[in-house]
C-alpha positions as CSV (number, residue, x, y, z in Angstrom):
1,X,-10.3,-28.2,-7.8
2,X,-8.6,-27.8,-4.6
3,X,-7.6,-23.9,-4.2
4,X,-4.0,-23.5,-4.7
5,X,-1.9,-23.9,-1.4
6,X,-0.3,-27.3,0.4
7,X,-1.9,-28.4,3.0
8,X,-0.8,-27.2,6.6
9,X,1.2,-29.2,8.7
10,X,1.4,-28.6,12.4
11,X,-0.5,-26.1,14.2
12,X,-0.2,-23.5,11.0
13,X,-4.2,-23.1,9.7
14,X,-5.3,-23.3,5.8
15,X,-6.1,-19.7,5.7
16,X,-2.8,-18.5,6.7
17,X,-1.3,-20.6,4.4
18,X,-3.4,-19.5,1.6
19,X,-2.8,-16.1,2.3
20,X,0.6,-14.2,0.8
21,X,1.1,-11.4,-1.6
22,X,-2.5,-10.1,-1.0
23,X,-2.0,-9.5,3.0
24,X,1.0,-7.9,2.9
25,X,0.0,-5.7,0.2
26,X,-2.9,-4.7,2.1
27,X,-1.3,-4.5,5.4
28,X,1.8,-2.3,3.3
29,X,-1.5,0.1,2.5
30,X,-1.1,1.5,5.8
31,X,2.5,3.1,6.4
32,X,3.4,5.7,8.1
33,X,2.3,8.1,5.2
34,X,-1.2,6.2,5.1
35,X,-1.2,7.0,9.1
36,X,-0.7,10.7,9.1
37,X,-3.2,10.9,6.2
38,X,-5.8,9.0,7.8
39,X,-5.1,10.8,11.2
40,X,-5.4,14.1,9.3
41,X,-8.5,13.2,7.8
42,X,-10.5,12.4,10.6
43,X,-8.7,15.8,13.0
44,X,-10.3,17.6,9.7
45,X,-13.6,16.3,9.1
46,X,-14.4,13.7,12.0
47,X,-16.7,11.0,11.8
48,X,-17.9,12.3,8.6
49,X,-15.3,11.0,6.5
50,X,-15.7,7.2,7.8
51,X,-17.5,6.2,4.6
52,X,-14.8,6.3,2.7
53,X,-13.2,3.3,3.8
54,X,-16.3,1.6,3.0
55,X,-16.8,3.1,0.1
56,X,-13.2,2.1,-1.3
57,X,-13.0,-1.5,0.0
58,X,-14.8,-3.0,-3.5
59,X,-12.5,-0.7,-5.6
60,X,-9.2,-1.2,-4.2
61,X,-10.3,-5.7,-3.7
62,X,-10.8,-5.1,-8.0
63,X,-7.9,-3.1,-8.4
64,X,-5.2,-5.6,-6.3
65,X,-7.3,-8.5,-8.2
66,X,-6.8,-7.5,-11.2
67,X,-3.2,-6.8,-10.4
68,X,-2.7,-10.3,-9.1
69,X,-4.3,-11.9,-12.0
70,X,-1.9,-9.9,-14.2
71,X,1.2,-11.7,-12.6
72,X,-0.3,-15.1,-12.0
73,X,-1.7,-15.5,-15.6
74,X,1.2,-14.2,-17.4
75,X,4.4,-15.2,-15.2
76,X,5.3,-11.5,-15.2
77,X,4.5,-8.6,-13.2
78,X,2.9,-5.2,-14.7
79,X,6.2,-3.0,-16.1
80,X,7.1,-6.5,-17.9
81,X,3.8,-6.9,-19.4
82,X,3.9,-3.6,-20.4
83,X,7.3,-3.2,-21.9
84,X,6.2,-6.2,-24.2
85,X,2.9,-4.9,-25.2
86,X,3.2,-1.2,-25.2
87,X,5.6,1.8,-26.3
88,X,8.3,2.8,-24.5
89,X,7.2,6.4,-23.9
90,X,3.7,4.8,-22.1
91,X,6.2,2.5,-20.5
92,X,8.8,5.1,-19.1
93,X,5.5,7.5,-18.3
94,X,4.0,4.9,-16.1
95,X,7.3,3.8,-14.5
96,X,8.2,7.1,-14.0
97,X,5.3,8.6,-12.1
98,X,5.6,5.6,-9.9
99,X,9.3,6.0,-8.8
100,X,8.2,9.6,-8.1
101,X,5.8,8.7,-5.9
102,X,7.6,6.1,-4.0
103,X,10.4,7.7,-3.6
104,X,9.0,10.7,-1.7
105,X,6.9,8.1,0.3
106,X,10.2,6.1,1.4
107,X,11.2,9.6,2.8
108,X,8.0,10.4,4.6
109,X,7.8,6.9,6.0
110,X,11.8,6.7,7.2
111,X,11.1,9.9,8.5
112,X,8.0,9.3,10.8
113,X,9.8,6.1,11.7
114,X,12.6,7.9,12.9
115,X,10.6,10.3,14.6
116,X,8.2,7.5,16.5
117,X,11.3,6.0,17.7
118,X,12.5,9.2,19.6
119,X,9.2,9.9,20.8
120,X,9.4,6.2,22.2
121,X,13.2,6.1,23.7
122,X,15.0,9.5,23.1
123,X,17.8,10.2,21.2
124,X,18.8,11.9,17.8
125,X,16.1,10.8,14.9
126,X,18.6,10.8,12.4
127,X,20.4,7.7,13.5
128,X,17.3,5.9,13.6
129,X,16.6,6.9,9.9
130,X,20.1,5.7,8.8
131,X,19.4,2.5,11.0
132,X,15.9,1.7,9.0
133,X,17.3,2.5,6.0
134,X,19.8,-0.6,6.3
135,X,17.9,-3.0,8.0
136,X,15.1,-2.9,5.7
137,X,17.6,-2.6,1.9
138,X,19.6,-5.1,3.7
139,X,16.9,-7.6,4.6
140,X,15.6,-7.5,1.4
141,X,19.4,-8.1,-0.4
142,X,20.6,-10.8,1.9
143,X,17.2,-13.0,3.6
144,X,16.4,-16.2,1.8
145,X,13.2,-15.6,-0.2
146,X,10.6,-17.9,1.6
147,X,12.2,-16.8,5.3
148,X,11.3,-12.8,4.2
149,X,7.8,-13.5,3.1
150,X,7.1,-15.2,6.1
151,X,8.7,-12.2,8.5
152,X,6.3,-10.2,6.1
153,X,3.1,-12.2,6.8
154,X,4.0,-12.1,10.2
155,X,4.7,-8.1,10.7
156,X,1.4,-7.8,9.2
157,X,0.2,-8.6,12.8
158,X,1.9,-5.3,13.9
159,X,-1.6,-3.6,12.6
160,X,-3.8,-4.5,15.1
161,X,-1.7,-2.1,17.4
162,X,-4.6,0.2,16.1
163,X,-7.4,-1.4,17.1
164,X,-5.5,-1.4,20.6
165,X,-5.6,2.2,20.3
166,X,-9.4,2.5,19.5
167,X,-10.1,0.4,22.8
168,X,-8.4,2.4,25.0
169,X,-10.6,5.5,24.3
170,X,-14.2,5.8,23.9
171,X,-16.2,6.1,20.9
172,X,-19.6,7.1,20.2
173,X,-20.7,4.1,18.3
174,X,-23.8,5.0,16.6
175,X,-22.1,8.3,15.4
176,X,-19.5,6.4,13.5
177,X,-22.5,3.8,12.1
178,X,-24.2,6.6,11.0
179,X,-21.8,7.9,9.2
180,X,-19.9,5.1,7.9
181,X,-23.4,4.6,5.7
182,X,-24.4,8.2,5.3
183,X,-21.4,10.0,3.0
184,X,-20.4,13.6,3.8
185,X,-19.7,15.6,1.1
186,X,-18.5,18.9,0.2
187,X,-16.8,20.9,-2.8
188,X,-13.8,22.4,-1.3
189,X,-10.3,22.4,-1.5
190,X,-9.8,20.9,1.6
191,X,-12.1,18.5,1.9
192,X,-11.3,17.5,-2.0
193,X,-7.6,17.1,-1.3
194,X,-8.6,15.4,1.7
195,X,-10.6,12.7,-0.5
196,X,-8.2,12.1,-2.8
197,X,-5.1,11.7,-0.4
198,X,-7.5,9.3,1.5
199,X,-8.2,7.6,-2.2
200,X,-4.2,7.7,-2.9
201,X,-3.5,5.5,0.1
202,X,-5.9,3.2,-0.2
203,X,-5.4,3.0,-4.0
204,X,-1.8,3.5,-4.3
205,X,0.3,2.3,-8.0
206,X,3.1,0.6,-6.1
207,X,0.3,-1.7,-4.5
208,X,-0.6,-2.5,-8.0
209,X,3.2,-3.5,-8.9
210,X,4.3,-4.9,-5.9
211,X,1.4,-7.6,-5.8
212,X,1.2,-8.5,-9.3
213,X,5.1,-8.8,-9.3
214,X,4.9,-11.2,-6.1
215,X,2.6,-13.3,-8.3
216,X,5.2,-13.7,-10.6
217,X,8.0,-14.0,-8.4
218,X,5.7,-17.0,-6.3
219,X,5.7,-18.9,-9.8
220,X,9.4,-18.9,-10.1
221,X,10.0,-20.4,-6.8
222,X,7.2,-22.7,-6.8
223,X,7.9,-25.8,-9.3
224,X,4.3,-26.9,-9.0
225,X,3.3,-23.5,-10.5
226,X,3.2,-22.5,-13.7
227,X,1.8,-19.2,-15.6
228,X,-1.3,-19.8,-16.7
229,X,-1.4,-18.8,-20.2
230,X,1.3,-22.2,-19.8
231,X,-0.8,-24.1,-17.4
232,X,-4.6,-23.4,-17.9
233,X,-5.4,-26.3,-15.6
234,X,-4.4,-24.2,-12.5
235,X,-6.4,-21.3,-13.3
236,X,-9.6,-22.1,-10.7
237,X,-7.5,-22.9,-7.8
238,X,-5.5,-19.9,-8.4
239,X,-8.4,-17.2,-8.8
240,X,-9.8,-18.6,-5.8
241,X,-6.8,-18.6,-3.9
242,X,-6.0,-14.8,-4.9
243,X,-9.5,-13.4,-4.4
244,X,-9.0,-15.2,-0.6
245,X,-5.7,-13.5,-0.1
246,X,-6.5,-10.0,-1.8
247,X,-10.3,-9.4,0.0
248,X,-9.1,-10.1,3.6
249,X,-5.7,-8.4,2.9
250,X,-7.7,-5.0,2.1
251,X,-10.1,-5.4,4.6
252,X,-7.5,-5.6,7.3
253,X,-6.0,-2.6,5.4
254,X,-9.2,-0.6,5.6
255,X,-10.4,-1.7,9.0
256,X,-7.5,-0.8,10.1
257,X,-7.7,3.1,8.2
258,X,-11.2,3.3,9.7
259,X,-9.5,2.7,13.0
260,X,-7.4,5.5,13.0
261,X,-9.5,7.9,11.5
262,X,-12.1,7.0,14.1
263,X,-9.2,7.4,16.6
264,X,-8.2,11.0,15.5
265,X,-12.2,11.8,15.4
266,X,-12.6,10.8,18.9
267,X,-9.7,12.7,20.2
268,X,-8.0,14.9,18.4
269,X,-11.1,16.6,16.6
270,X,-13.7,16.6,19.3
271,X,-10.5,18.4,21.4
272,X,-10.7,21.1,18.5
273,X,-7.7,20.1,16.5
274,X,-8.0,19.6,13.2
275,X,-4.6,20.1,11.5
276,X,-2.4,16.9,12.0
277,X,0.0,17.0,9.6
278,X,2.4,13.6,10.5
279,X,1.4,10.2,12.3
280,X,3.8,11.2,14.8
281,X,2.4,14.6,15.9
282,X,-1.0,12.8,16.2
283,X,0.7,10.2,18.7
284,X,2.3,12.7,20.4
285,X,-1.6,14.7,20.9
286,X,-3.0,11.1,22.0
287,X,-0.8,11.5,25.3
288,X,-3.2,13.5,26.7
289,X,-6.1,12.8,25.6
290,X,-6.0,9.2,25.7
291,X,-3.3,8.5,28.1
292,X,0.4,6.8,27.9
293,X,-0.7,3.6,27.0
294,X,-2.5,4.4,23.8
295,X,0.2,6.8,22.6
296,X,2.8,3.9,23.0
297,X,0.4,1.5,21.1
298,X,0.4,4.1,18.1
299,X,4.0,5.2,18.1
300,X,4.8,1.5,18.1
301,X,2.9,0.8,15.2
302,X,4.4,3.8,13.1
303,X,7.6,1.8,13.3
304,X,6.2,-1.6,12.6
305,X,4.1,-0.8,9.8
306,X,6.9,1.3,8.5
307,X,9.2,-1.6,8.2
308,X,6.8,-3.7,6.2
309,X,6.0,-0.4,3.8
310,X,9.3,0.3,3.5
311,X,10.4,-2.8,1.8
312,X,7.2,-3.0,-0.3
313,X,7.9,0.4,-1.6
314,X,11.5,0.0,-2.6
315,X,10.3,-3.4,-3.7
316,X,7.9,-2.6,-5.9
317,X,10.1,0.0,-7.4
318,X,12.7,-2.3,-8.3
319,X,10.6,-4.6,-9.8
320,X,9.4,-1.6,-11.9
321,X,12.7,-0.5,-13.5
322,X,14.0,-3.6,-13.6
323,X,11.0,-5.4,-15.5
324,X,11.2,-2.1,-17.9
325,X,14.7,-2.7,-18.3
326,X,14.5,-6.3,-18.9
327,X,17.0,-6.7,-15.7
328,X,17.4,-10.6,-13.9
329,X,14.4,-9.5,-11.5
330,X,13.3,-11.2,-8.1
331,X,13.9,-11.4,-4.7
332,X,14.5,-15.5,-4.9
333,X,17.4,-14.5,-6.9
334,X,21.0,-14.5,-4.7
335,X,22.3,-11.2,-5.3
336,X,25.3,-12.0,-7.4
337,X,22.2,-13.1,-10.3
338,X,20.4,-10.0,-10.2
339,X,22.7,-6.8,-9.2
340,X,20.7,-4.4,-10.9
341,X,17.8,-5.2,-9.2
342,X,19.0,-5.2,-5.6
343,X,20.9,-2.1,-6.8
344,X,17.7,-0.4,-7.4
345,X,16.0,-1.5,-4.0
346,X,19.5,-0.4,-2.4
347,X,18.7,3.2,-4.2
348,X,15.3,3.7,-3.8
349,X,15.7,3.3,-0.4
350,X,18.6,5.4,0.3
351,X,17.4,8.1,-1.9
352,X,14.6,8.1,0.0
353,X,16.4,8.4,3.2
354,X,17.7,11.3,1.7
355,X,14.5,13.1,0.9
356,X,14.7,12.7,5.6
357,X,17.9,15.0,5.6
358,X,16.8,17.3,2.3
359,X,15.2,20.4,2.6
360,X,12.3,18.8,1.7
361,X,9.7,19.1,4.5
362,X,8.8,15.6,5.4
363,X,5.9,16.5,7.5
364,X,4.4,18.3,4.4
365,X,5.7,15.2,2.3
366,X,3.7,12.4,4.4
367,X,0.2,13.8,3.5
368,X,1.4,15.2,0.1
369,X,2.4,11.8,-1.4
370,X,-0.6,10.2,-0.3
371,X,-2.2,13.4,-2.9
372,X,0.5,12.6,-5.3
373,X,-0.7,8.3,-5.4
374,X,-4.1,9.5,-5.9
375,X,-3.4,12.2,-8.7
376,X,-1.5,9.5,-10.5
377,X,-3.5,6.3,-9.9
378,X,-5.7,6.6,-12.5
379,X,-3.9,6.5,-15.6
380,X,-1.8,3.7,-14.5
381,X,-4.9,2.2,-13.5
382,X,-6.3,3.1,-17.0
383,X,-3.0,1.2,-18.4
384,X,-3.5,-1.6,-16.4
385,X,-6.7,-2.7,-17.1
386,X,-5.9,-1.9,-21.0
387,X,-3.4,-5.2,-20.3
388,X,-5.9,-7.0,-18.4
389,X,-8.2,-6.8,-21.2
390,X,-6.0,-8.0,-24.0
391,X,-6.0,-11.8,-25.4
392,X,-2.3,-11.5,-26.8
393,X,-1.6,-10.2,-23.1
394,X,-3.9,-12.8,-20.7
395,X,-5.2,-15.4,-23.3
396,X,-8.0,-17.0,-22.5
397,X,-7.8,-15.3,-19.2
398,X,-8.9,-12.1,-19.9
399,X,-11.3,-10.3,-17.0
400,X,-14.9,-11.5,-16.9
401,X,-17.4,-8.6,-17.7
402,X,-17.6,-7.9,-13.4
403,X,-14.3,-7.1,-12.9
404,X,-13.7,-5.0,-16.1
405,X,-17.1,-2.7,-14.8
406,X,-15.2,-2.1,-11.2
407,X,-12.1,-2.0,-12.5
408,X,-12.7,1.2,-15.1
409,X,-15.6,2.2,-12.3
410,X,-12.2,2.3,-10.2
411,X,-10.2,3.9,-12.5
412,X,-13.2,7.0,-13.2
413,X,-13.4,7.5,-9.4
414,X,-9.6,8.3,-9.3
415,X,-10.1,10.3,-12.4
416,X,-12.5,12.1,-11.1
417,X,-11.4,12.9,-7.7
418,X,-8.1,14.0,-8.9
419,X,-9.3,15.9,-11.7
420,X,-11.7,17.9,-9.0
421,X,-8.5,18.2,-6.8
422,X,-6.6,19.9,-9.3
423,X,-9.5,22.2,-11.0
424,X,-9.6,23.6,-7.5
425,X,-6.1,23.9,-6.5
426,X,-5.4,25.8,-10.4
427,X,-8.7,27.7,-10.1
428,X,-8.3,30.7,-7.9
């Protein structure tokens, strides 16, 4: 069977056409947050944390497949399948911890966003917060469905602003081979909570919801598409289509984290500092070290890849409490069908903006919500693939014995990490 897309008309290719919910989840992977974390990492630790982002390539392609496969077999994305199947309090728990996390990463990201702009063109950062926070709840509310995916897909081309960057400067190639093979370990606190912030942007929950919601939201506006617990027919095409979309959508996202971290190793640590602790800071130290051009390159991309997290974030959100709540859910909904769900974009992002003018520190809240994704990835990971297991949940479409290895391989790596992360911060 033919993988599941139309064929392209015009000058559009097949592959672009076939990919979707995977790419932009991937490219979403690195906002502004995922920036200053990746930029921190490698001022820290150099070259020597590079083979990470090969490391975590197979686990987060399991993790967004599964996800995917959640919303495409069932018709519903994860908070739905779980207020169905599970209790409440496991429900509210997981739902919970997410909003938590994405809303302190709206803030961070706004924040940087803000900040790259005045770095860029002057002026006070705090309108450009408030301006963000508009454009992106009101593009969300007001854009026709299929016209918002596709500025998505496109914005995802905002990314290789990065691999700009890393031409600009040099870089000692066989270092970062040898290290991208060779892992670099070592039980500290800081290079622990350095681990597992890397892990929590690269893994992130709202990833999780956001893809396997689009799934579901694709079959509602596509009449040739049907869940396939409904339409078992479609099932080949649709695997293959979503392992296309979700393995080149995270490794754009990660060759694009290796990037930067490369970037910061190359400049920032071999100058002798190692504390960046926002994406901006770091563009404003690539000035002199790597000239105008490549601090314009990444302040630029601060801003672009914010406005495609931004939306992903609130997104994913709403689709979480409004699933759990059994809300009209959806983006190819008009607003007037579905109020409480572009209510709960509209506050997610707004309360986010104002975690920007709280006395919250947002430079200390960019690299700390990358922690807090990774500290709480595994059990909604563990909850996940609970669902993904379960006949009465996927049917006959329950994971093959592969993907159920990776995906609780996955879910003990996260486990792990954070569980390390916080022996050491409680232990004095």
């Amino acid at each position: 069977m033919a993988l599941e897309a139309a064929l392209p008309t015009g000058r559009r290719s097949r592959l672009w056409q076939l990919l979707g919910p995977g790419l932009i989840t991937g490219a979403s992977d690195d906002d502004p947050s995922g920036i200053a974390t990746y930029c921190q990492a490698g001022a820290q630790l150099g070259y020597g944390i590079s083979w990470v982002m090969l490391f975590t390539y197979p686990l987060m392609t399991v993790t967004q497949e599964i996800s995917a496969r959640i919303g495409r077999v069932t018709g519903d994305g994860i908070a739905g399948n779980m207020r169905r199947h599970y209790s409440p309090w496991l429900l509210q728990s997981v739902v919970g911890l997410l909003l938590l996390a994405n809303v302190i990463n709206l803030g961070a990201d706004l924040s940087a966003m803000g900040e790259a702009t005045r770095l860029l063109v002057g002026g006070p950062t705090e309108i450009y917060i408030v301006a963000f926070t508009v454009v992106c709840a009101g593009a969300q509310i007001f854009f026709d469905y299929a016209r918002y995916v596709s500025i998505l897909k496109w914005s995802t081309l905002s990314l290789f602003a990065y691999f700009g960057v890393l031409m600009a400067i040099r870089i000692p190639w066989g270092e970062v081979a040898y290290h991208l093979v060779v892992p670099s370990l070592a039980l500290d606190a800081g290079f622990v909570t350095t681990l597992v912030a890397v892990l929590g942007t690269t893994i992130s929950p709202y990833l999780f919801f956001w893809q396997s919601s689009q799934e579901a939201e694709d079959i509602r506006e596509d009449p040739k598409r049907d869940p396939l617990v409904k339409a078992p027919a479609q099932a080949r095409g649709a695997f293959g289509r979503i392992r296309i979309d979700t393995y080149l959508g995270m490794a754009l996202s990660n060759l694009v984290g290796l990037a930067i971290i490369v970037t910061a190793a190359a400049t920032l640590n071999a100058s002798g500092a190692t504390t960046v602790e926002t994406a901006t800071q770091a563009a404003e130290a690539l000035r002199p070290l790597a000239g105008p051009f490549a601090f314009a390159l990444f302040a630029m991309g601060i801003i672009a890849t914010g406005m495609l997290a931004v939306p992903v974030l609130a997104g994913s959100a709403a689709y979480a409490i409004s699933e759990a709540c059994n809300w009209p859910v959806g983006l190819g909904r008009r607003p007037a069908k579905a109020r409480a769900f572009y209510g709960a974009v509209a506050v997610a992002t707004f309360v986010g903006a104002g975690i920007a003018f709280s006395p919250i520190d947002p430079i200390r809240a960019l690299y700390w919500s990358a922690v807090v994704n990774g500290v709480i990835s595994a059990p909604v990971m563990a909850a996940i693939m609970a669902l993904a297991s379960r006949r009465k949940v996927m049917g006959r479409f329950t994971l093959p014995l592969w993907l159920t290895l990776l995906g609780w391989l996955t879910a003990g790596v996260m486990a792990l990490s954070s569980g390390t992360f916080l022996i050491l911060a409680l232990v004095p």
